[in-house]
VEXKE-365910 format. One record per atom (N, C-alpha, C): y, x, z. Coordinates in steps of 0.2 Angstrom, whole numbers, plus 5000, padded with zeros to 4 digits. Atoms other than C-alpha are relative to their C-alpha. Example, Ala and Ser with C-alpha at 12.3 -4.5 7.8 and 13.67 -1.06 7.14 Angstrom:
% residues 2
499450045000
497850625039
500650045000
499449964999
499550685036
500549965003
% end
This chain:
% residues 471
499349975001
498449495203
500250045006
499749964995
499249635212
500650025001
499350004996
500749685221
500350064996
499749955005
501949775207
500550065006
499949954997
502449855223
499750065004
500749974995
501149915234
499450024993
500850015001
499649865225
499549975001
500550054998
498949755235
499849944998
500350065005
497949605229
500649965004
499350054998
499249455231
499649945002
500250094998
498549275239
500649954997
500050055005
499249125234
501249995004
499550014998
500949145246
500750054996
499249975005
502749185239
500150085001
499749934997
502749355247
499350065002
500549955001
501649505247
499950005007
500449984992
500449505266
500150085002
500049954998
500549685264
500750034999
499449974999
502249745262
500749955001
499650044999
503149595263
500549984996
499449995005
504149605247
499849924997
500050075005
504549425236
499850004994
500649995010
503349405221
500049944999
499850055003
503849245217
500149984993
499649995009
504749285200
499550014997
500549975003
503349415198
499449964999
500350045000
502049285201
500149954991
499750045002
503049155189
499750034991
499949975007
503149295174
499250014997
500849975004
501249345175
499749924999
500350075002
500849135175
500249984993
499750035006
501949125161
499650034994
500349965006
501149285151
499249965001
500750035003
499249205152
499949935000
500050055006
499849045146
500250004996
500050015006
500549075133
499450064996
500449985001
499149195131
499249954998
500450055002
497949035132
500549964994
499850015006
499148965117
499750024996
500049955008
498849115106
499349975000
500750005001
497049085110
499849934995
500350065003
496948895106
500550004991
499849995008
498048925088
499450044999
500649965002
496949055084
499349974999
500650035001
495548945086
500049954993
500150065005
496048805073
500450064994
499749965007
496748965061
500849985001
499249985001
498448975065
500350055004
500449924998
498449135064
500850025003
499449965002
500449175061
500349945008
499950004994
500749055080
499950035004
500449974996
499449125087
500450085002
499749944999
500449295085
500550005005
499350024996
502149225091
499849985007
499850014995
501449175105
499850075003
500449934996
500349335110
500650055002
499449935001
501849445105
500449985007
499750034997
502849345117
499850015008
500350004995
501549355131
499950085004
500449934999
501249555129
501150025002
499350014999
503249525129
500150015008
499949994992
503349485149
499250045005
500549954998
501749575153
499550044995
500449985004
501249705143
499350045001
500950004998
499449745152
499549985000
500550065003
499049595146
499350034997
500349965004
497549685139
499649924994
500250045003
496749515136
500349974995
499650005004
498149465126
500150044994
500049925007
498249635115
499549994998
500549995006
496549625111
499849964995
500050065004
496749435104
500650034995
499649995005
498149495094
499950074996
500349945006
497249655087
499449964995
500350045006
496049535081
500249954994
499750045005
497149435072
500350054996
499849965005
497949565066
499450044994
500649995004
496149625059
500049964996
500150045004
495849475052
500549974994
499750005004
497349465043
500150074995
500149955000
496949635037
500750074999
499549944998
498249725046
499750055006
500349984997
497049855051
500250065004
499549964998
498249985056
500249985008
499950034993
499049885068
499649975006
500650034997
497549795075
499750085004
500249954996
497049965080
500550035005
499349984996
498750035087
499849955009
500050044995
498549855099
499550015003
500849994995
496549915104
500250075002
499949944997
497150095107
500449975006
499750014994
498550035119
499649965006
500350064997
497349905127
499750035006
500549944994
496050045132
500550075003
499649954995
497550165139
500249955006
499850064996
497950005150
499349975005
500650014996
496149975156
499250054997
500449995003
494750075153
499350015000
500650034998
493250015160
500049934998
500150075000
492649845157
500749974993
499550025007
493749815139
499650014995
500250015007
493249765122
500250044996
499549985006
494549855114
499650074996
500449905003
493350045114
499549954995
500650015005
491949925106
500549984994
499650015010
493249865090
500050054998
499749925003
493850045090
499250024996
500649975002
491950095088
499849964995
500450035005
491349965077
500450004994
499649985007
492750005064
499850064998
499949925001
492550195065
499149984998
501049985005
490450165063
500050004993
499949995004
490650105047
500550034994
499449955004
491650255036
500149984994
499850015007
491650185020
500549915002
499650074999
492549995025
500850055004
499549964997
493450115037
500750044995
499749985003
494250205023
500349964994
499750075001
494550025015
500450015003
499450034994
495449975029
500650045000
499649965000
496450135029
500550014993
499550005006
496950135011
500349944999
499650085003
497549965009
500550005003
499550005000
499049995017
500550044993
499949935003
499450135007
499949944993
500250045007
498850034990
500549944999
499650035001
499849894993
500550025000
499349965001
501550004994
499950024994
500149965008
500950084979
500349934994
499850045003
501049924970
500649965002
499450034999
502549844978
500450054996
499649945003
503350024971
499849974993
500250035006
502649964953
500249955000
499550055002
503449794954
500850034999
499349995002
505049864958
500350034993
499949945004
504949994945
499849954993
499850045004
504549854933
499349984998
500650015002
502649884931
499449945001
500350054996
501949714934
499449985000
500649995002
500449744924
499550035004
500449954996
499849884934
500150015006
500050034990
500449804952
499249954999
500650075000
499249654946
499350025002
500749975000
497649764942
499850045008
500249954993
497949864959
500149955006
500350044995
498049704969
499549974999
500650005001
496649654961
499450025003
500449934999
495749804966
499949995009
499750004994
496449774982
499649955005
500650074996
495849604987
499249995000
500750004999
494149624982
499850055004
500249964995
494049774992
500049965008
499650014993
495049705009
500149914997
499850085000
494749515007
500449965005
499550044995
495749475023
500850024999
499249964999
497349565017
500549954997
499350045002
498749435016
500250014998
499350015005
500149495009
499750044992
500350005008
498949564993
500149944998
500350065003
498449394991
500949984999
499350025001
500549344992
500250024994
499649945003
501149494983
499649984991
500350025006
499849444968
500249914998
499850075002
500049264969
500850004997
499650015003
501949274965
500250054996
499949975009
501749404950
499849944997
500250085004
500649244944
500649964999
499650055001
502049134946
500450014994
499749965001
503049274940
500049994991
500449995005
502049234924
499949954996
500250075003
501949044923
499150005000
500350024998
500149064929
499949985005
500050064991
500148914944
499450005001
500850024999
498348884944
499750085003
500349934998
497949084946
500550035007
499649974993
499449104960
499749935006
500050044995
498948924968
499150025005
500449974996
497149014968
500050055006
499849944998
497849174976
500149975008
499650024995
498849064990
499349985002
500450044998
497348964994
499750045007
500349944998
496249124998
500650035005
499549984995
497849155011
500049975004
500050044996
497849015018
499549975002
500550024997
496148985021
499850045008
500149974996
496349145032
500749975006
499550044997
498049085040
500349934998
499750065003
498348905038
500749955001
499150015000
500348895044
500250054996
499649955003
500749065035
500749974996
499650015004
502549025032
500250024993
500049985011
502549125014
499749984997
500450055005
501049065009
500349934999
499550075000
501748875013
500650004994
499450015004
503348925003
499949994995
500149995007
502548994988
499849954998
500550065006
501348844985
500349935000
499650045001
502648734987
500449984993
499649985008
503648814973
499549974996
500450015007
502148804963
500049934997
500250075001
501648604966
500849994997
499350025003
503848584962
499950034991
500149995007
503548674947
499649994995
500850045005
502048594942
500349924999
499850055001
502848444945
500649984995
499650035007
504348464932
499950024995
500449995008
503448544920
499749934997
500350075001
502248364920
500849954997
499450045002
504048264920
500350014992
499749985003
504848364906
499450004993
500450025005
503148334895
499949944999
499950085001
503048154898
500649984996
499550005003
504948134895
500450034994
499849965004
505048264880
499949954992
500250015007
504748254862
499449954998
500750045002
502948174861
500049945006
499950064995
503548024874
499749944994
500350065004
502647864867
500549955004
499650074997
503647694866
499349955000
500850054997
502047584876
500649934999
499750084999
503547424875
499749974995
500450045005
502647294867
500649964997
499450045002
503947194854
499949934997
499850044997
504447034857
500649954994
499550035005
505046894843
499849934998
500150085000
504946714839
500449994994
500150025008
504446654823
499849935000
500150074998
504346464821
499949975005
499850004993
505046424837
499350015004
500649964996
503346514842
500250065003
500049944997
503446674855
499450044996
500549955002
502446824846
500150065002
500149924996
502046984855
499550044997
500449965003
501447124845
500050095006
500249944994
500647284853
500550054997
499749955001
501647434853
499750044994
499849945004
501947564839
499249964995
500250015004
501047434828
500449964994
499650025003
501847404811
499949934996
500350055001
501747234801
499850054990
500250005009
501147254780
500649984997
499450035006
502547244768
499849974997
500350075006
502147104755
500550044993
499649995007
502647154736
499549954996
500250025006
502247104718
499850034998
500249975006
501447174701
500650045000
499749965003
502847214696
500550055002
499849924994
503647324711
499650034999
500449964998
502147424711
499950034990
499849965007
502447444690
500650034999
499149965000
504147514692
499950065004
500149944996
503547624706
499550064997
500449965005
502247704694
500650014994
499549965001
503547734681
500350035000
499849924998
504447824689
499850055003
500249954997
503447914698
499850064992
500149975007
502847954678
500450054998
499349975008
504648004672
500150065007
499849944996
504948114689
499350075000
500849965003
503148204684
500250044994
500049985006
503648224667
500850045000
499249944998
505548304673
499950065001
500149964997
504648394684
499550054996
500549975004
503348474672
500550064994
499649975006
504448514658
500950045003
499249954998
506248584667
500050015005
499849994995
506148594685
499350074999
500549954998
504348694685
500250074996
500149945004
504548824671
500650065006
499549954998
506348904681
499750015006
500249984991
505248884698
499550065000
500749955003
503848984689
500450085001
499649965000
505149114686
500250035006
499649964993
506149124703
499450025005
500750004995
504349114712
499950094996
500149915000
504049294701
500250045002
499749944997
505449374705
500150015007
500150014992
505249324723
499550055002
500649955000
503449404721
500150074998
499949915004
504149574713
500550025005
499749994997
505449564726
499750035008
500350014996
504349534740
499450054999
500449935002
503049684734
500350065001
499649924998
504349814733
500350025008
499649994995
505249774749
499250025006
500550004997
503349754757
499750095000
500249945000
502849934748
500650075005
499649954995
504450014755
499950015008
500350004991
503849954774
499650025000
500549945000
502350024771
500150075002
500149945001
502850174767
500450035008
499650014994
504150164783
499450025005
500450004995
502850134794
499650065000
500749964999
501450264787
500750065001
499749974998
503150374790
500049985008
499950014992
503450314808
499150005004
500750004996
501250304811
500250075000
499849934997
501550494809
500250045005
499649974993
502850534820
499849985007
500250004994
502050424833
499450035003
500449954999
500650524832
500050065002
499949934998
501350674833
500449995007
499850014995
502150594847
499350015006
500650004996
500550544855
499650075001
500449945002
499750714851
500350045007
499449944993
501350804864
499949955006
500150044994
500950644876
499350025005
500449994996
499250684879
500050075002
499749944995
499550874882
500250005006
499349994994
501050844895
499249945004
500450034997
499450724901
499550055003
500549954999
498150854902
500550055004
499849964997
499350964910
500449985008
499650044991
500150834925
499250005002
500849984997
498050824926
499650055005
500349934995
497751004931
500750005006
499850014993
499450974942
499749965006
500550054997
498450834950
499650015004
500649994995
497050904954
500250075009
499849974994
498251014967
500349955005
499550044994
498850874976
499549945003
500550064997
497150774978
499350035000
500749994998
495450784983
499950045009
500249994993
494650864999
500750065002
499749954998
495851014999
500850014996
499350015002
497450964990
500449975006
499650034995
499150924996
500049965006
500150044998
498950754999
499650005007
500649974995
497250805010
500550015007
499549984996
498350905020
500649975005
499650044999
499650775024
499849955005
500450064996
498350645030
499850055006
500249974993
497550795042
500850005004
499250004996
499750825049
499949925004
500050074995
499650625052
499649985005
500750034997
497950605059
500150045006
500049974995
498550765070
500549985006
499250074998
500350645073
499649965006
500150074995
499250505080
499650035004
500449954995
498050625090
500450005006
499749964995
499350715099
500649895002
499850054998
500250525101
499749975005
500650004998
498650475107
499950015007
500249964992
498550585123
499450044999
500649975005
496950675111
500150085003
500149954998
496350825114
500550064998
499649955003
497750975112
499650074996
500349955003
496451095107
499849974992
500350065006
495950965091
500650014996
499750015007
497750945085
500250095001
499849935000
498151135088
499650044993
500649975006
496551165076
500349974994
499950035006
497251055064
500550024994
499449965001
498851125063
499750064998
500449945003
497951295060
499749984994
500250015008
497151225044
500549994997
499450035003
498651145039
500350064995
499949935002
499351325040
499950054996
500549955002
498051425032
500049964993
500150035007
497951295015
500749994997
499350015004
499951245013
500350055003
499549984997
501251345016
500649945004
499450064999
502551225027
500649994999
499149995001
504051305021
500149954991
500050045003
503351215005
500049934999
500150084999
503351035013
500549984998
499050045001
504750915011
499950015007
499850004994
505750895025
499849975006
500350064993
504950745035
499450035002
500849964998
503350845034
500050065006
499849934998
503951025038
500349995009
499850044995
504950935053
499549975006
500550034998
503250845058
499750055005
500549944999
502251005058
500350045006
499649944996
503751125067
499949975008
500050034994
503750985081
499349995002
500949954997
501750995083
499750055002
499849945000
501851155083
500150015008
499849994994
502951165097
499649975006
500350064997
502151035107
499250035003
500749984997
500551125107
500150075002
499849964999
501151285109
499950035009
499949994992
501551295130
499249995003
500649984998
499551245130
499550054999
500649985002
498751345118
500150074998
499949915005
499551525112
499850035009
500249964996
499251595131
499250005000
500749984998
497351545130
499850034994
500349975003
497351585113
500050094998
499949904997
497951765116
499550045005
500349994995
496951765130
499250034996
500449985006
495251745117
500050064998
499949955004
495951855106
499950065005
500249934997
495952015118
499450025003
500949974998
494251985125
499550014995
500349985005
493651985109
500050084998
499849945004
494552135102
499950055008
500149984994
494052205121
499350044999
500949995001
492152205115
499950024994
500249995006
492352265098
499949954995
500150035005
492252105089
500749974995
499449985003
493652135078
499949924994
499750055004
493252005065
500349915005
499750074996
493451845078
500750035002
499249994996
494951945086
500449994995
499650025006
495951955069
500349945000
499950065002
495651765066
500550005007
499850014990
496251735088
500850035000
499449995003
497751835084
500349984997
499650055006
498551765071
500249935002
500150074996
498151595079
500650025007
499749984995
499051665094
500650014999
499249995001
500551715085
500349954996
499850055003
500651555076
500049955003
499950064997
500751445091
500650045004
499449974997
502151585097
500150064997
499649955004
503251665086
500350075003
499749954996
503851765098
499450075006
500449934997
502151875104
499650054994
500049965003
502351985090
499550054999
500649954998
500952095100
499449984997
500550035001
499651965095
500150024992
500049995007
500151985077
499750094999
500149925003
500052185077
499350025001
500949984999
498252175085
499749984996
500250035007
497952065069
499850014996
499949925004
498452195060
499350065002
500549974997
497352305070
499550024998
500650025001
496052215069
499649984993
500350025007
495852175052
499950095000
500249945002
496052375049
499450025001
500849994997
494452385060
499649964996
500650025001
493452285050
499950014992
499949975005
494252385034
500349944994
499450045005
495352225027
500650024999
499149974999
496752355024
500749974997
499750035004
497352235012
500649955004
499750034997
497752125024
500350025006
500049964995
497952235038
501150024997
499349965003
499552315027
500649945000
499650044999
500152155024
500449975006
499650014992
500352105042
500650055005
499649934996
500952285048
500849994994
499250015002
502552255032
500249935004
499950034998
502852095038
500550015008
499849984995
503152155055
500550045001
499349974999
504252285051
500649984996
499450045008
505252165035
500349945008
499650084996
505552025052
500250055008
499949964994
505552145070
500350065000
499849945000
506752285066
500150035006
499949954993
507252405081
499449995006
500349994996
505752375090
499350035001
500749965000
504152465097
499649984994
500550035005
502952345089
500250034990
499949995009
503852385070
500050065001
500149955002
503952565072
499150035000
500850025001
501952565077
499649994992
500650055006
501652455062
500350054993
499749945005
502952585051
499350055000
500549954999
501652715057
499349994995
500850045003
500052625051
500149974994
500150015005
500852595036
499950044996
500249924999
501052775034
499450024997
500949975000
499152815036
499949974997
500250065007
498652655025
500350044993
499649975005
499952725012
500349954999
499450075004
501152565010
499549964999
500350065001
500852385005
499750024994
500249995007
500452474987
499550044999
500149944999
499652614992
499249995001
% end
């Protein structure tokens, strides 16, 4: 332990040997931080995962250098598969120590494997997707996408959560109690798992009650009655045999005869009757819905017919906002360039980035939180990179290599809006290598945004000799 004033290593007395300052308290807080660091550890061991956190957080709380501490709670965070965060807590770990620490090998043994890796990375992302499909009412195709989800990312709690109470959602107990299980096998205090399987075994319990006590309840009382001052106990839901005569069971056949012979000659003919026109009734009404229906199949076919058009046509929108060179693409490079430049990453890396970004979206096309992102990345790399990239650019266009200058230019006036000169050399430069196309394009630009100054009257000139942006 060392002296949070000096630096000096600290011996066992209340007061620092080399400068003399009281490290008593300091002492007290970092004894406190690697107990309850040895807490998190021993939950952790018996799976309790969601203490193990409370205490960690707790620990990184009065000393966040803990690194031993952060890398035990990046593991947990892993293993609950919150692999985002689990990385965030091994990045800081190794900005805090970077020698002799674990946290570079997680980092590396995540990044080696690229395909789990981009697991890991989409399950946030896929889960959100499907909470937005419950809200929106779609609970079928939340289900199938946590589905997808869990078998992908088998340690991701709140999958296994989020699916378990669409289940319940459903009156499936048995497919949410399996859901909860596979949660709590990974943390076995998780207060929401606990909740939820609680509800379950409650609702599993009044359903059983409300079956027992319902309609099909059997009376088990055995009945109880004294016949020649003798006690006789007959078993439940057993009846005794009526006794008759001959001539009760002839009376009973008569009439059964005379209600036959009622029944045959007056009652059956007008039923024969009302029973056809019920069937002539029941044909007509049944042909008219027919015809209703093969009316309504039509229309939803020609419905379906406009459905999958406006389908094929969101299709070809689609294919601009996904794969290696769409929207989305472009969005992941701006973040990835976010967390770099958060990082303390190389400024040359997120500067390159931001130049693709450029070059493939317009950012005036971004939304807002994007465009915002980018402007302030931009900026940020800016004060390192537009003097060296200007700098390139003229030794190139120095030696006659006009195609690299072009590209160096441009680059130059896109990390500073304000060296207008790097943009005209652009210009120039492109003219030199006979892209007058684009050469035109840069020199109107120049004089459409730079009026009154040297540079636009130059670039006026040279559009002159080109003959216009049209010419």
């Amino acid at each position: 332990m060392k002296c949070f004033y000096c630096g000096a290593e600290l011996s066992e007395v209340s007061f620092c040997t080399n400068c003399k300052s009281d490290v008593s308290l300091y002492k007290k807080i970092m004894y406190m931080s690697n107990r309850l660091y040895n807490d998190g550890l021993e939950k952790a061991r018996v799976r309790d995962l969601s203490g193990a956190i409370k205490s960690l957080r707790q620990s990184l709380k009065l000393n966040k250098e803990n690194t031993d501490a952060r890398n035990l709670l990046g593991l947990i965070y892993f293993e609950t598969g919150e692999t985002a965060q689990a990385l965030g807590e091994w990045v800081i770990s190794a900005n805090f120590r970077e020698t002799e620490n674990m946290a570079g090998e997680y980092i590396g043994m995540i990044q080696e494997n690229q395909a789990d890796f981009d697991v890991f990375k989409r399950s946030a992302r896929d889960f959100n997707r499907a909470l937005d499909m419950c809200k929106q009412g779609n609970k079928d195709l939340a289900m199938i996408s946590l589905k997808k989800l869990t078998t992908l990312n088998s340690r991701y709690i709140k999958a296994f959560q989020l699916l378990a109470l669409l289940y319940m959602d459903s009156n499936q107990y048995e497919k949410a109690e399996r859901e909860l299980s596979h949660a709590l096998h990974i943390d076995k205090t998780n207060t929401l798992s606990l909740k939820f399987m609680q509800m379950i075994h409650d609702n599993a319990e009044a359903f059983e009650s409300d079956r027992k006590g319902g309609f099909f309840q059997k009376d088990d009382t055995p009945v109880r009655k004294i016949v020649d001052n003798e006690l006789i106990i007959q078993p439940a839901n057993v009846h005794e045999p009526r006794s008759g005569s001959f001539g009760t069971i002839f009376n009973i056949l008569i009439g059964l005869i005379l209600g036959l012979a009622v029944m045959y000659f007056l009652v059956l003919p007008a039923r024969i009757t009302s029973v056809r026109e019920e069937t002539r009734a029941t044909v007509e009404e049944l042909q008219s819905n027919l015809d209703k229906r093969n009316a309504d199949y039509d229309a939803l076919q020609h419905d379906l017919d406009e459905v999958n058009q406006e389908r094929l046509q969101l299709l070809d929108s689609l294919d601009g906002y996904v794969g290696e060179t769409g929207t989305l693409a472009d969005i992941d490079k701006l973040i990835d360039a976010a967390d770099l430049y958060i990082n303390g990453g190389d400024m040359a890396v997120v500067g390159e980035s931001l130049w693709e970004i450029n070059t493939s979206l317009n950012p005036e096309e971004m939304s807002d939180s994007c465009r915002a992102l980018f402007e302030t990345l931009r900026s940020a790399v800016s004060p390192y990179l537009a003097d060296i990239t200007s700098g390139y650019a003229y030794g190139s266009y120095n030696i006659n290599d006009f195609e690299k200058s072009s590209v160096l230019f441009e680059k130059a006036y896109f990390y500073n809006h304000d060296n207008i000169d790097a943009l005209y050399f652009a210009a120039v430069s492109y003219q030199n290598i006979g892209d007058n196309d684009k050469a035109k394009e840069l020199y109107q630009f120049i004089v459409d945004n730079y009026p009154g100054t040297n540079i636009e009257q130059m670039s006026s000139d040279a559009l002159d000799t080109l003959g216009g942006v049209n010419g």
